[in-house]
Wavefront OBJ file of the C-alpha trace (Angstrom):
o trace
v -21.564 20.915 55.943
v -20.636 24.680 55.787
v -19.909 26.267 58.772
v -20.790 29.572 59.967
v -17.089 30.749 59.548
v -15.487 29.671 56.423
v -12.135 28.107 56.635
v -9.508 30.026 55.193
v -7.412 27.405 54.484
v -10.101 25.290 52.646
v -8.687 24.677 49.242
v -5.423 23.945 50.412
v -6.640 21.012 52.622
v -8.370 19.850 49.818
v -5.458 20.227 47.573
v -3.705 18.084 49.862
v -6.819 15.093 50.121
v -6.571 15.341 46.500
v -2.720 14.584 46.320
v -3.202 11.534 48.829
v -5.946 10.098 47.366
v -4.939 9.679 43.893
v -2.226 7.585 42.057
v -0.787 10.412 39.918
v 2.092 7.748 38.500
v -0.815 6.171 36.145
v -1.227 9.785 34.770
v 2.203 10.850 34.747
v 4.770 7.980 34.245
v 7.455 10.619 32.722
v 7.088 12.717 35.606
v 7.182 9.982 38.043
v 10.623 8.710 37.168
v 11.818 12.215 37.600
v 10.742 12.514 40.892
v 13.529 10.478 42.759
v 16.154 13.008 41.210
v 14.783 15.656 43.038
v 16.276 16.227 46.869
v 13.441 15.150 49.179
v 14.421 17.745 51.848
v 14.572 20.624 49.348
v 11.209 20.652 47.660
v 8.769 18.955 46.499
v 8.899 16.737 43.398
v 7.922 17.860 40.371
v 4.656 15.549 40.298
v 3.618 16.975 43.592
v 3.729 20.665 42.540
v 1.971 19.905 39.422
v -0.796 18.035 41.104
v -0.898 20.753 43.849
v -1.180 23.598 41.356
v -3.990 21.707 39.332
v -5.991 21.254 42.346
v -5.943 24.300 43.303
v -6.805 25.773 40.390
v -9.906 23.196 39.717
v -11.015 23.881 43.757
v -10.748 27.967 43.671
v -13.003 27.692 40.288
v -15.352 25.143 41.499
v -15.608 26.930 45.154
v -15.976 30.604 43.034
v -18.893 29.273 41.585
v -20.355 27.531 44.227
v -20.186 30.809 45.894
v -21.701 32.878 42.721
v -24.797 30.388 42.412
v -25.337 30.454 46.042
v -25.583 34.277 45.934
v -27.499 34.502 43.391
v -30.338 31.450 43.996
v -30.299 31.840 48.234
v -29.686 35.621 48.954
v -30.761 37.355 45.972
v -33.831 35.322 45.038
v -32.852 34.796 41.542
v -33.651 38.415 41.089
v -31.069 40.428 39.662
v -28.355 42.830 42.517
v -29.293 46.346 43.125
v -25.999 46.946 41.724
v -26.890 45.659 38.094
v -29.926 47.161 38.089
v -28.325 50.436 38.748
v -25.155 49.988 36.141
v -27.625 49.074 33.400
v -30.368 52.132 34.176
v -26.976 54.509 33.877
v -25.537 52.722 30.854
v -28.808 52.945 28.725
v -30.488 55.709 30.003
v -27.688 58.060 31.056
v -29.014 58.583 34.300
l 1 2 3 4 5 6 7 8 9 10 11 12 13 14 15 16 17 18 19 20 21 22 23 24 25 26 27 28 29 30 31 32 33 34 35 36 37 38 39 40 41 42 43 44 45 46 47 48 49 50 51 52 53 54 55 56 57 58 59 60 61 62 63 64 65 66 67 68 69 70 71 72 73 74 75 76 77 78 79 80 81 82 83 84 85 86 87 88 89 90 91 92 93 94 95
């Protein structure tokens, strides 16, 4: 359900349900034996920031467009912005 204020810390939370959720090892067996080289206090494993950075990529796209279809099938109508309307009367009729 969407609340009435969005949660500005959305993606990451899903970033992290993502990282829990899956078994990465099956997808990354070379990174996997990597990852007890690494210092477990320092950082995180290699496998962890990859997966992290992946999902968060994939989430801020999917969520962007979410957002873009939303606008333009709920608030505008499926009618095109005032904006666009206005930038294409002054690019083809030099208004």
């Amino acid at each position: 359900m969407i609340s009435k204020y969005p949660d500005c810390f959305l993606i990451q939370k899903m970033t992290l349900q993502v990282n829990s959720l899956c078994d990465w090892s099956r997808y990354f067996p070379a990174i996997t034996d990597h990852r007890f080289e690494v210092d477990p206090g320092f950082e995180d494993d290699h496998l962890t920031q990859l997966v992290k950075k992946i999902a968060n990529k994939y989430l801020s796209i999917r969520l962007h467009t979410y957002a873009k279809r939303y606008t333009r099938e709920t608030v505008n109508k499926n009618n095109p912005s005032a904006r666009h309307q206005m930038n294409k009367l002054v690019l083809f009729k030099n208004i």
